[in-house]
C-alpha positions in Angstrom: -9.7 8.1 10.8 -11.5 8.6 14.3 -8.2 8.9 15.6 -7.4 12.1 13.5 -11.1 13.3 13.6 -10.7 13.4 17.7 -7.4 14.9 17.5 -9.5 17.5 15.8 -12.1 18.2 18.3 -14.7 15.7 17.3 -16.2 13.3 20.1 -15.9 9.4 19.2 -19.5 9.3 19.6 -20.7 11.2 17.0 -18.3 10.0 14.6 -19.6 6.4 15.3 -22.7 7.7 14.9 -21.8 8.8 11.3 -20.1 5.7 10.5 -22.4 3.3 12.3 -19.9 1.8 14.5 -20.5 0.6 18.1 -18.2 3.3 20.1 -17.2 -0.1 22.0 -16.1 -1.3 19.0 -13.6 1.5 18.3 -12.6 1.5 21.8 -12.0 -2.2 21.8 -9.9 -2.1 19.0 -8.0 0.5 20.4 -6.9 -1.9 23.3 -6.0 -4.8 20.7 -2.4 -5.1 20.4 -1.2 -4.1 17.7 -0.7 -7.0 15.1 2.8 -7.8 13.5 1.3 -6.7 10.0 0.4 -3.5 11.5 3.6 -3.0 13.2 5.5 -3.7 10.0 3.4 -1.7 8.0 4.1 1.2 10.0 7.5 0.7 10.3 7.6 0.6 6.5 5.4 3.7 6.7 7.8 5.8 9.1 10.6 5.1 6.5 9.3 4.7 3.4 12.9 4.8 1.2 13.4 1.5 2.8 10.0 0.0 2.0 10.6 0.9 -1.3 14.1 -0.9 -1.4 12.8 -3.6 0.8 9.7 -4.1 -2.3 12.3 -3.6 -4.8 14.6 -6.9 -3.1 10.8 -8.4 -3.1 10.6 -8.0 -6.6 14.2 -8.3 -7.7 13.9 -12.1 -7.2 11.2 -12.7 -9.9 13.9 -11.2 -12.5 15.7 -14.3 -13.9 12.2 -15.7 -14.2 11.2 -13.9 -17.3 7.4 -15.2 -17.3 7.3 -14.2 -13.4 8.4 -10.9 -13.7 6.0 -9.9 -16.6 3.2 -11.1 -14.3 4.7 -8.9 -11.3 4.3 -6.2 -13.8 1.0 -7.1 -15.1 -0.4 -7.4 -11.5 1.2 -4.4 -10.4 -0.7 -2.4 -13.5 -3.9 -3.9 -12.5 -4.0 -2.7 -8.8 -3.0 0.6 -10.3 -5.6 0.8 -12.1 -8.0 -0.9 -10.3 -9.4 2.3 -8.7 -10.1 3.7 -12.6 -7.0 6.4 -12.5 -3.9 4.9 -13.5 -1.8 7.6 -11.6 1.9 9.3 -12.9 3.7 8.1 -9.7 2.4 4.4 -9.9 3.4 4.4 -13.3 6.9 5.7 -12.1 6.9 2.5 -9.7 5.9 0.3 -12.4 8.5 1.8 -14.6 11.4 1.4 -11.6 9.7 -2.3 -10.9 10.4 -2.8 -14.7 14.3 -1.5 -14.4 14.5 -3.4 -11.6 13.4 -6.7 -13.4 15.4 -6.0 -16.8 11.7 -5.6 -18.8 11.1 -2.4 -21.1 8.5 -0.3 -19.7 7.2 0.0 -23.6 6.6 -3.4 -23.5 4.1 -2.5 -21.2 2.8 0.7 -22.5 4.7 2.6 -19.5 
């Protein structure tokens, strides 16, 4: 968010200010290398069709383990809803996560 924020003409400073962070702190973790997390993530990020068939293998393997796969789909509803708006496209991905894992989406209310 700083990043973007001085891409737009904002100093660090005074965004650091705002969010009462150190600007040593930002700087700091701007020299970090990057973790292997973040670098997957991004990676994932950059090409999202295959993080979405890479999660789909991910939850492919729960499938001939009928109680496991209901409880992928359980857990996958409550993170969706978690921030209080159970959004159309993440109940498309529960709905594809549910194809994927031979469950009926009614049998979730999906």
């Amino acid at each position: 968010m700083i990043d973007h924020l001085r891409d737009k003409g904002l100093g660090v400073d005074p965004v650091c200010r705002v969010l009462d962070l150190s600007p040593s702190t930002y700087f700091a973790r701007k020299k970090r290398p990057k973790s292997a997390r973040r670098l997957r993530d991004e990676q994932l990020t950059m090409n999202f069709q295959h993080g979405k068939a890479e999660a789909m293998q991910e939850i492919a393997k729960a499938a001939k383990k009928p109680t496991e796969a209901r409880a992928v789909i359980q857990t996958g509803m409550v993170i969706a809803g978690a921030d209080g708006h159970f959004s159309q496209a993440e109940a498309t991905a529960l709905r594809e996560a549910c194809a994927t894992l031979g469950l009926s989406p009614a049998e979730f209310q999906l």
